[in-house]
C-alpha positions in Angstrom: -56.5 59.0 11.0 -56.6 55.2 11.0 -53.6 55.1 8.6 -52.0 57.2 11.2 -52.8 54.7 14.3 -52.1 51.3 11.7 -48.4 52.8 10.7 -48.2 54.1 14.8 -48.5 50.4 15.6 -46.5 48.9 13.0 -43.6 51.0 14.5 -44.4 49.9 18.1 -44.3 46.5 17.2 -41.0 47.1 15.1 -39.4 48.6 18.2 -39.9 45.5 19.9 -38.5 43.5 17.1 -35.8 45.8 17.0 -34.9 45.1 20.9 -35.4 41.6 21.3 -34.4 39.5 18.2 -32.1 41.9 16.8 -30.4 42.6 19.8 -29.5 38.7 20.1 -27.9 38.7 16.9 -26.3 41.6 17.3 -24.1 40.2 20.4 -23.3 37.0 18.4 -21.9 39.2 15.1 -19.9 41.4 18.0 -18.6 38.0 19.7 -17.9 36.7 16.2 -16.2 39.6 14.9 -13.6 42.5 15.6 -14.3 45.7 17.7 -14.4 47.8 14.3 -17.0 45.4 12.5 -18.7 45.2 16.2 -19.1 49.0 16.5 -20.3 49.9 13.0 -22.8 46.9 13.6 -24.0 48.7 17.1 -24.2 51.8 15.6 -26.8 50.5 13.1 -28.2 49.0 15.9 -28.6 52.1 18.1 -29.8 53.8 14.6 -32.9 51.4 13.6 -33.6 51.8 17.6 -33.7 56.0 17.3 -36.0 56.3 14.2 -38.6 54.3 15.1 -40.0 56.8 17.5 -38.9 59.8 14.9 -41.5 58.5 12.8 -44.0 58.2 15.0 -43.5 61.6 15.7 -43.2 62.8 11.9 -46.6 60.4 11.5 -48.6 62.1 14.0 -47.2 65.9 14.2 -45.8 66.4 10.1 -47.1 65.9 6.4 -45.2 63.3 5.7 -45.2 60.3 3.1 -45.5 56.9 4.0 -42.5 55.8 1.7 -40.7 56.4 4.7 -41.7 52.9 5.8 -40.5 51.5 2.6 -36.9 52.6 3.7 -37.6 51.4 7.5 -37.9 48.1 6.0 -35.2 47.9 4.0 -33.3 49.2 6.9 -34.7 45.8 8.8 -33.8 44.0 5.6 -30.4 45.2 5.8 -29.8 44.8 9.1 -31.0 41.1 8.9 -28.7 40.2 5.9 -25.5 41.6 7.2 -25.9 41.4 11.3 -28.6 39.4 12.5 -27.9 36.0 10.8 -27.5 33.7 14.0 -30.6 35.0 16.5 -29.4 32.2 19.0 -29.4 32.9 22.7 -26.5 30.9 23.4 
């Protein structure tokens, strides 16, 4: 049970890191970039955004294996090296 509500608030804070600091360098790599590159990098975007609250759900309601989070933050790590390098707000 306490794994459960530690992981639950790992991916709540996640969520907000998702939304505020990846959301600023996701508009500078679309201003920087072509509509192609710009829409594959929102898609990831909108995807990292969609499972966080997929695995709270799979936490709390399934069986499921906490490797899961090892993916999540590769996801992040991902996301970091190939969108999010300028996190300006310029």
């Amino acid at each position: 049970m306490i794994m459960k509500i530690l992981f639950s608030i790992f991916l709540a804070m996640s969520v907000l890191w998702t939304l505020l600091p990846w959301v600023f360098g996701l508009q500078n790599y679309v201003k920087s970039h072509n509509k192609l590159c710009g829409l594959i990098a929102r898609c990831y975007w909108l995807g990292l955004l969609m499972i966080h609250p997929l695995l709270i759900y799979a936490i709390w309601f399934y069986d499921m294996t906490y490797w899961c989070f090892l993916l999540l933050i590769a996801a992040h790590m991902l996301f970091l090296r190939l969108f999010g390098r300028d996190l300006g707000t310029n």
